[in-house]
C-alpha positions in Angstrom: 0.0 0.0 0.0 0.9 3.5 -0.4 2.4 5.8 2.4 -0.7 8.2 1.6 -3.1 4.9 2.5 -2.4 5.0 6.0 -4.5 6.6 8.6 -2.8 9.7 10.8 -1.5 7.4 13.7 -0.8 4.2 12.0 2.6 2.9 11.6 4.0 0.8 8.8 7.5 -0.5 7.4 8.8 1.0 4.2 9.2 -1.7 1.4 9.9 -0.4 -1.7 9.4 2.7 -3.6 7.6 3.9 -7.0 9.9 7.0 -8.3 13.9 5.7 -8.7 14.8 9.4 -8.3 13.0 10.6 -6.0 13.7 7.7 -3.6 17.2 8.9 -3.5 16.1 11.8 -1.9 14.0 10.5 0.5 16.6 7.4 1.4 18.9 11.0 2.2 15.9 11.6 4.9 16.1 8.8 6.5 13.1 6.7 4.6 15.1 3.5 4.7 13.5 0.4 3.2 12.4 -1.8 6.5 12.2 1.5 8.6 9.0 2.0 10.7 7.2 4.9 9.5 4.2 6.8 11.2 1.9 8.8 9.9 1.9 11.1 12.0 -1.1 14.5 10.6 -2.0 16.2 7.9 -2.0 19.8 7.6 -5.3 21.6 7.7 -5.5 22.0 3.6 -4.1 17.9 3.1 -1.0 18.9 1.8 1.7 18.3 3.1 1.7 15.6 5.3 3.6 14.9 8.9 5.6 11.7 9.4 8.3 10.0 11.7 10.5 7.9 10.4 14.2 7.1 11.9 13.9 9.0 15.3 12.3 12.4 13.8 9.6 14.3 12.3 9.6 15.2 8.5 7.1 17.2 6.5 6.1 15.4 2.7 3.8 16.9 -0.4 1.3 14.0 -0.9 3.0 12.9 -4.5 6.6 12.1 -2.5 4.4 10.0 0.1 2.6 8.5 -2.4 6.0 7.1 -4.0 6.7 5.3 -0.4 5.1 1.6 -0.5 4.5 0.6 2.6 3.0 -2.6 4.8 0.7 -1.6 7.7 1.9 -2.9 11.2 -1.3 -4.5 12.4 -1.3 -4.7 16.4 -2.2 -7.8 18.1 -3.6 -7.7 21.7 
């Protein structure tokens, strides 16, 4: 699923991603593949959108977020 899929609060684990260049940038920030992601909020107009990922918070337009594939972390009780 896509980064933009998740719900604010829900955490995932980066996979893969869609754009080859553009996941060079956003490897720089720390968006690792098998890093645990949270969506964190989205600001008041949808765009961008709040995230932590490798110990800190990072701010992403929609389109990068939606080049992050991602696999939901489901808790289990």
């Amino acid at each position: 699923m896509k980064l933009t899929a998740l719900k604010p609060g829900k955490s995932g684990i980066i996979k893969d991603f869609t754009d080859l260049n553009l996941s060079v940038k956003l490897m720089e920030m720390g968006c690792l593949p098998g890093e645990r992601i949270t969506f964190e909020r989205v600001a008041p107009l949808g765009d961008p959108i709040a995230i932590s990922v490798s110990g800190y918070q990072l701010s992403l337009r929609k389109e990068e977020a939606a080049t992050i594939i991602v696999e939901e972390l489901i808790k289990t009780v």
